[in-house]
N, CA, C and O atoms as a MOPAC input file, in Angstrom:
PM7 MOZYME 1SCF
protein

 N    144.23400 1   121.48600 1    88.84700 1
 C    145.41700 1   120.68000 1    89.07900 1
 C    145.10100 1   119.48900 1    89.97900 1
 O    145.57500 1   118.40400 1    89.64300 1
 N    144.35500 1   119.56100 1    91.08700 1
 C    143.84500 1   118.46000 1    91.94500 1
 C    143.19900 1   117.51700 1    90.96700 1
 O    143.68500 1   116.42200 1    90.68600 1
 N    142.03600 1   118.00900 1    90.44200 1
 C    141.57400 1   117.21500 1    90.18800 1
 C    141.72900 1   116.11800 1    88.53900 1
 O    140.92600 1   115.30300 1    88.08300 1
 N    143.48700 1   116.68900 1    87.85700 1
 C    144.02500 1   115.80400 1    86.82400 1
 C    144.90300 1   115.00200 1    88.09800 1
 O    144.92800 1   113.77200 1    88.08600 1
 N    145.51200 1   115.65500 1    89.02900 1
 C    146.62400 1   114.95600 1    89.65900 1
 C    145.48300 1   113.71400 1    90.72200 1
 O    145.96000 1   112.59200 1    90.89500 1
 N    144.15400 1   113.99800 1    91.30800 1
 C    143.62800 1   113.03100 1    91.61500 1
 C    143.40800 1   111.89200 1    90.87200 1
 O    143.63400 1   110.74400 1    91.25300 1
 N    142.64200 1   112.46900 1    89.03400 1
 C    142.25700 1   111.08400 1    88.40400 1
 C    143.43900 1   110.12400 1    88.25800 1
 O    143.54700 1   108.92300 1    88.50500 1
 N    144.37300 1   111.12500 1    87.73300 1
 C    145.92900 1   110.40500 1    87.30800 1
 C    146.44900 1   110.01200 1    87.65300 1
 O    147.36500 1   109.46100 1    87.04300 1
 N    146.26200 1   109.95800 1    89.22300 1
 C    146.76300 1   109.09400 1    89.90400 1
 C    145.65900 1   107.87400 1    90.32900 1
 O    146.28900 1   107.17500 1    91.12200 1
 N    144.82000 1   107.51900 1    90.22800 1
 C    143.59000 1   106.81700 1    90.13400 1
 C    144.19100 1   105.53200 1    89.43200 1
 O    144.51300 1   104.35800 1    89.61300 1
 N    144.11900 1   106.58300 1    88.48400 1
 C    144.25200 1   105.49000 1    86.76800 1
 C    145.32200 1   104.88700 1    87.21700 1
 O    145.21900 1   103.66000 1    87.20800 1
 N    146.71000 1   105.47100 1    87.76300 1
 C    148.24500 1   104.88900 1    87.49500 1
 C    147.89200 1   103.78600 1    88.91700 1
 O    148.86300 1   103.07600 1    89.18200 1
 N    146.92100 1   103.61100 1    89.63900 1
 C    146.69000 1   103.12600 1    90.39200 1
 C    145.94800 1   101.83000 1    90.48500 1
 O    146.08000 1   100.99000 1    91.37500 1
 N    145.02000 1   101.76900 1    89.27900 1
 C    144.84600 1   100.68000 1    88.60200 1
 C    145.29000 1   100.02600 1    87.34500 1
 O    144.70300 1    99.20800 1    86.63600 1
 N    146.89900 1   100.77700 1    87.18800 1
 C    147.26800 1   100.15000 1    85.88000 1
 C    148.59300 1    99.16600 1    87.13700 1
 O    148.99200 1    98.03700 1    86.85300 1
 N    148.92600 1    99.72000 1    88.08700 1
 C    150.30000 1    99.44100 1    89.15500 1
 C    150.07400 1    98.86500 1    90.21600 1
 O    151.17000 1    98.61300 1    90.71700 1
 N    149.23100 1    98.49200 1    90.88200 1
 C    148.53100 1    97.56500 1    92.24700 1
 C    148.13200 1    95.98000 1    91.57800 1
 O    147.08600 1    95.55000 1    91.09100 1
 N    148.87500 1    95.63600 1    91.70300 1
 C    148.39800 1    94.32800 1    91.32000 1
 C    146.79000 1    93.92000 1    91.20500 1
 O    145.99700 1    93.82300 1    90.26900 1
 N    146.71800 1    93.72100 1    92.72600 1
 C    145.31300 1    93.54900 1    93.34700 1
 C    144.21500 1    93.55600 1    92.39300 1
 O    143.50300 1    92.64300 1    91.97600 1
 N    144.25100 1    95.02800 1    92.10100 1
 C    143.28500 1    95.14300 1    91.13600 1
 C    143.18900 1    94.75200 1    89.97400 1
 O    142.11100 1    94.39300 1    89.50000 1
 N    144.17300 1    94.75300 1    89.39000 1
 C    144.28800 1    93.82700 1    88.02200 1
 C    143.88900 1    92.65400 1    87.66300 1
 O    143.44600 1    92.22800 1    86.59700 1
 N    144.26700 1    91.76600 1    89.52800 1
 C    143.61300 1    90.35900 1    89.84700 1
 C    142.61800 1    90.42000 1    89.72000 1
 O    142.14600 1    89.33400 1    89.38700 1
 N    141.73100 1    91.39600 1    89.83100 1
 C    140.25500 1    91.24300 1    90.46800 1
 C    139.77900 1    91.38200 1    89.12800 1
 O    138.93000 1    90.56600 1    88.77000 1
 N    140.27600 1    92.53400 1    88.05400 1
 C    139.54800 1    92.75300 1    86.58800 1
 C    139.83200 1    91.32000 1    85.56100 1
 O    138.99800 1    90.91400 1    84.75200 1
 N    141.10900 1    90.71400 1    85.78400 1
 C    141.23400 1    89.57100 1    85.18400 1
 C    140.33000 1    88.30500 1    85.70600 1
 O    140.12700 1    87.31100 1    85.00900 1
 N    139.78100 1    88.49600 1    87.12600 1
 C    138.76300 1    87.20600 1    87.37100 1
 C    137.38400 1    87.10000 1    86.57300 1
 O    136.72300 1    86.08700 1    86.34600 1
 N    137.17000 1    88.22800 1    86.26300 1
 C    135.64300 1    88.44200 1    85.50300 1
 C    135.67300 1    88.35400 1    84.28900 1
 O    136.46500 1    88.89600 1    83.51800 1
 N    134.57300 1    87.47800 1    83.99800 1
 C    134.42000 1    86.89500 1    82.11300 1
 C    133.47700 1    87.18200 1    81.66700 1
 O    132.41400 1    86.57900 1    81.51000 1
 N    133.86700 1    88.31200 1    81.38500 1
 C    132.55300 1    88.85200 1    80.14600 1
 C    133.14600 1    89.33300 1    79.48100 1
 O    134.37300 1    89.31500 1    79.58700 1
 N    132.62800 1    89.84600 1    78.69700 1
 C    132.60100 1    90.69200 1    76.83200 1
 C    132.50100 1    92.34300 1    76.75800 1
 O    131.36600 1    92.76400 1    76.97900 1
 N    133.27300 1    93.11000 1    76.54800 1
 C    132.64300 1    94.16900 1    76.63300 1
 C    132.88600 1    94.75600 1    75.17200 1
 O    133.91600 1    95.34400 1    74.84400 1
 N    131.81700 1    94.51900 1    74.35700 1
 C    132.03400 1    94.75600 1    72.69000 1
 C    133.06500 1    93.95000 1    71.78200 1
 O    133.79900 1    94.14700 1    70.81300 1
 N    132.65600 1    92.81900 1    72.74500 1
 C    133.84600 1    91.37600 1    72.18700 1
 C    134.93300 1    91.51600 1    72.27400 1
 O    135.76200 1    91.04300 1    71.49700 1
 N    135.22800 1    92.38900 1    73.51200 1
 C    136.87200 1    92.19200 1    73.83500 1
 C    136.74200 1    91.76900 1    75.37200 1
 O    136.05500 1    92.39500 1    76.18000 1
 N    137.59300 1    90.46600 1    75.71700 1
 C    137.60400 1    90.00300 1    77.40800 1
 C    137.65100 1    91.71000 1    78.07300 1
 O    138.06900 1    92.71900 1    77.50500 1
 N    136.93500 1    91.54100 1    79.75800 1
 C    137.31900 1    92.42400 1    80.39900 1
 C    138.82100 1    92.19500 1    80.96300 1
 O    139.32300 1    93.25000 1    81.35200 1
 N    139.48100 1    91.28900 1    81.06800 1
 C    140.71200 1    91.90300 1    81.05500 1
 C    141.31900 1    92.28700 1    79.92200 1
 O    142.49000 1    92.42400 1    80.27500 1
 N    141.25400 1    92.54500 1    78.78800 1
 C    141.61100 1    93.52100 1    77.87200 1
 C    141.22300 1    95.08900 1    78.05900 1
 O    141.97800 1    96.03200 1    78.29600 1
 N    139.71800 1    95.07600 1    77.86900 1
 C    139.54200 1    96.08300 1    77.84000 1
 C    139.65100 1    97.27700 1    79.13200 1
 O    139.50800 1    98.48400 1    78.93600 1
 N    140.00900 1    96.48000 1    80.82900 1
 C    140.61000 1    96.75100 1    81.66000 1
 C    142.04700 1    97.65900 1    81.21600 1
 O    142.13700 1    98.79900 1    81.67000 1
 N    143.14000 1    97.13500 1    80.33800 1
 C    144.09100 1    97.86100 1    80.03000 1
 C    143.89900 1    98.79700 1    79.11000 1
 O    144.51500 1    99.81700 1    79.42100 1
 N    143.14800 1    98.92600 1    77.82800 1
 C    142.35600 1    99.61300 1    77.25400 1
 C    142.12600 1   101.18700 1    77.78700 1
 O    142.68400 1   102.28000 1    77.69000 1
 N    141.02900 1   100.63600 1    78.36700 1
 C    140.53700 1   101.58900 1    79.26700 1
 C    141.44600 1   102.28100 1    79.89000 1
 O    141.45700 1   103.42200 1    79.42700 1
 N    142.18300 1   102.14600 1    80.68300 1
 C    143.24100 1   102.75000 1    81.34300 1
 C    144.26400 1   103.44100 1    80.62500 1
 O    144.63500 1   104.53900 1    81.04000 1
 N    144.79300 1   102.91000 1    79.54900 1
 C    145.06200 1   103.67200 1    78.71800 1
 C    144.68800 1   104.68700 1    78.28200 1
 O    145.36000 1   105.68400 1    78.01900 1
 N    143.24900 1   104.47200 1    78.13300 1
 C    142.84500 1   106.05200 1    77.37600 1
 C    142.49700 1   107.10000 1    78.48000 1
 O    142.31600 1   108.29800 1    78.26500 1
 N    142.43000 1   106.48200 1    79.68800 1
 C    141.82800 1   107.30700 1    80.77700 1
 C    143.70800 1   108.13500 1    80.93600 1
 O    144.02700 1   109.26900 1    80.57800 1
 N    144.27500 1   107.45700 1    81.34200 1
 C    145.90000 1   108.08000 1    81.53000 1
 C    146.50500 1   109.24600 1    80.30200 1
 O    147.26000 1   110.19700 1    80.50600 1
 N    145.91300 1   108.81800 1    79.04100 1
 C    146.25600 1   109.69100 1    77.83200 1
 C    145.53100 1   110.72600 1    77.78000 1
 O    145.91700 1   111.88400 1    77.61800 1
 N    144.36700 1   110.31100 1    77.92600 1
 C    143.48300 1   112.05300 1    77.77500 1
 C    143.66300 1   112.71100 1    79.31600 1
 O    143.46200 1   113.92200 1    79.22100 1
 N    143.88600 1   112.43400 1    80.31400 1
 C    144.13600 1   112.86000 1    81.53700 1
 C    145.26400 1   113.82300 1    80.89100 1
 O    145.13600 1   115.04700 1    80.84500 1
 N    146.29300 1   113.17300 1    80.43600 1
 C    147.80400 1   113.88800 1    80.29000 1
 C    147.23600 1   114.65000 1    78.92700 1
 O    148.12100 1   114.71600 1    78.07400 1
 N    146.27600 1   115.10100 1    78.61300 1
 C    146.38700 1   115.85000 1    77.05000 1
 C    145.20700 1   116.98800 1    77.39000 1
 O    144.91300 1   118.00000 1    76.75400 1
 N    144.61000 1   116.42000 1    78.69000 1
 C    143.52800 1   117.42600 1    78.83500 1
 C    144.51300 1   118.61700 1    79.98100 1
 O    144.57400 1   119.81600 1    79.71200 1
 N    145.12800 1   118.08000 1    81.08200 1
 C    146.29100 1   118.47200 1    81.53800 1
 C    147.20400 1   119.75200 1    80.66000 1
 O    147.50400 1   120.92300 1    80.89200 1
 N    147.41200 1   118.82700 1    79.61100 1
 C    148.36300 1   119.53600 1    78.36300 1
 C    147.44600 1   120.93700 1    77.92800 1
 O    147.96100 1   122.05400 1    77.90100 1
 N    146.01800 1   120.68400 1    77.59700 1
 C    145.24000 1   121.68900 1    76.90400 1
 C    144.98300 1   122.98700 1    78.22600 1
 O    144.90800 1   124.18400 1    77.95100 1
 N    144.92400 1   122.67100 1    79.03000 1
 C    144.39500 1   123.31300 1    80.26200 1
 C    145.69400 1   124.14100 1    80.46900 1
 O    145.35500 1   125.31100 1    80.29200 1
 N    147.16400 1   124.08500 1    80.79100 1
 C    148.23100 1   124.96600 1    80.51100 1
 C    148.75300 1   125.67200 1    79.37000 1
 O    149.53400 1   126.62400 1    79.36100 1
 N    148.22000 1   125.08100 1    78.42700 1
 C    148.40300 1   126.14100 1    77.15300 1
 C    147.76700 1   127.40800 1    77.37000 1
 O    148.15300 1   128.57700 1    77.37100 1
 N    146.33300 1   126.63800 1    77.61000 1
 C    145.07500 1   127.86100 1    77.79000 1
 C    145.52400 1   129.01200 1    78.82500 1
 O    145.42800 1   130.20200 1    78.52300 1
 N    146.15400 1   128.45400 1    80.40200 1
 C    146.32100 1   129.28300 1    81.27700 1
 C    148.06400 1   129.91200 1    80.50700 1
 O    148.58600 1   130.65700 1    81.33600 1
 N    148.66600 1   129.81300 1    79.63600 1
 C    149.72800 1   130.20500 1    79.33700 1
 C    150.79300 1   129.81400 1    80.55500 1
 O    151.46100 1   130.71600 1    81.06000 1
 N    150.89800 1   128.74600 1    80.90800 1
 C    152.27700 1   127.88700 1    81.96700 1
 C    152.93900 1   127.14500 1    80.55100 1
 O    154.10200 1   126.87900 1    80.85400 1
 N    152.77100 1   126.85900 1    79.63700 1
 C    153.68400 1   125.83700 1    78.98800 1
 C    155.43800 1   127.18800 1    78.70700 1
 O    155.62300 1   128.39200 1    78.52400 1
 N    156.25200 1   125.95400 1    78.84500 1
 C    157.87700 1   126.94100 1    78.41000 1
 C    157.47700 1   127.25700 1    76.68700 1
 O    156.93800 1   126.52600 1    75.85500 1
 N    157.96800 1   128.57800 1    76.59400 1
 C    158.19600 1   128.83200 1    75.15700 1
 C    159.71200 1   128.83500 1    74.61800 1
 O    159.94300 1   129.38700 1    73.54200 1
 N    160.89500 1   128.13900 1    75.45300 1
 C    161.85900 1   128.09400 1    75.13500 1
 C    162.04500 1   127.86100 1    73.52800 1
 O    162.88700 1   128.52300 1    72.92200 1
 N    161.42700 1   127.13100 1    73.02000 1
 C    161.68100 1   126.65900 1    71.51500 1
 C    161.73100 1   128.14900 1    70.60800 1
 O    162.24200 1   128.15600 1    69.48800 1
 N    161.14800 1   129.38900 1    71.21700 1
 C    160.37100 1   130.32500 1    70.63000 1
 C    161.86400 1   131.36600 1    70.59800 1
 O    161.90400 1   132.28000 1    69.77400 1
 N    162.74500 1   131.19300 1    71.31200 1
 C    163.92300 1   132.28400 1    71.49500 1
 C    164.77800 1   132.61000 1    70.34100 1
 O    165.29000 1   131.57400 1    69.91600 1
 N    165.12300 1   133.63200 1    69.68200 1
 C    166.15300 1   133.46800 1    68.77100 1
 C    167.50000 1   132.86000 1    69.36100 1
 O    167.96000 1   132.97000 1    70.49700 1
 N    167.89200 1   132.32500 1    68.48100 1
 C    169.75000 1   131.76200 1    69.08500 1
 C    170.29600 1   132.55200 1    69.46000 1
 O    170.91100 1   132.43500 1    70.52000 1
 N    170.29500 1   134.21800 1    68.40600 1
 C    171.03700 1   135.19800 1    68.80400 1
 C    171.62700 1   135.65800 1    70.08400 1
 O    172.76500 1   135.86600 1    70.50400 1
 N    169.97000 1   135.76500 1    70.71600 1
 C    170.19500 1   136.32700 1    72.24800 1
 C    170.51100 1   135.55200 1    73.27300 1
 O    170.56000 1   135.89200 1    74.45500 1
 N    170.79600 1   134.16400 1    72.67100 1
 C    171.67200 1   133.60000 1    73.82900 1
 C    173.31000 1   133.56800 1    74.32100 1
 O    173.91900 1   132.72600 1    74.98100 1
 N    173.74300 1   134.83100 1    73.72200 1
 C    174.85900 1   135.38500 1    74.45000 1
 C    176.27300 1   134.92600 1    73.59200 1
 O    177.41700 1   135.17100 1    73.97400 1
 N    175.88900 1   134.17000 1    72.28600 1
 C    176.91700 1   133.59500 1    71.48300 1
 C    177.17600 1   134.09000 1    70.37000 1
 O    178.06200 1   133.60200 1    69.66800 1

């Protein structure tokens, strides 16, 4: 848990601080022919998505996800 809630907050940290954004948009290079400020948001993107899906896989496994969907209607008292 530390260590999705450390990266994930990392990432949301260089997608939300300005600062840094300034600093990835000053640099001109190419990284597989996309500007680094593209691939700056890119990147972050996929770092924030698989964070939240590896997150996702890791509570299935430990069995924390709700199985509410799983209940018959019946037994909810109606």
């Amino acid at each position: 848990m530390t260590f999705f809630g450390g990266f994930y907050a990392l990432a949301l940290l260089f997608a939300l601080f300005p600062p840094l954004y300034l600093w990835g948009s000053g640099i001109r290079f190419d990284i597989l022919g996309i500007p680094f400020a593209v691939m700056y948001w890119i990147v972050n993107a996929l770092i924030l998505g698989l964070t939240l899906t590896a997150f996702y896989v890791v509570e299935d496994i430990r069995g924390e996800l709700d199985d509410d969907s799983l209940e018959p209607i019946d037994s909810l008292g109606g």
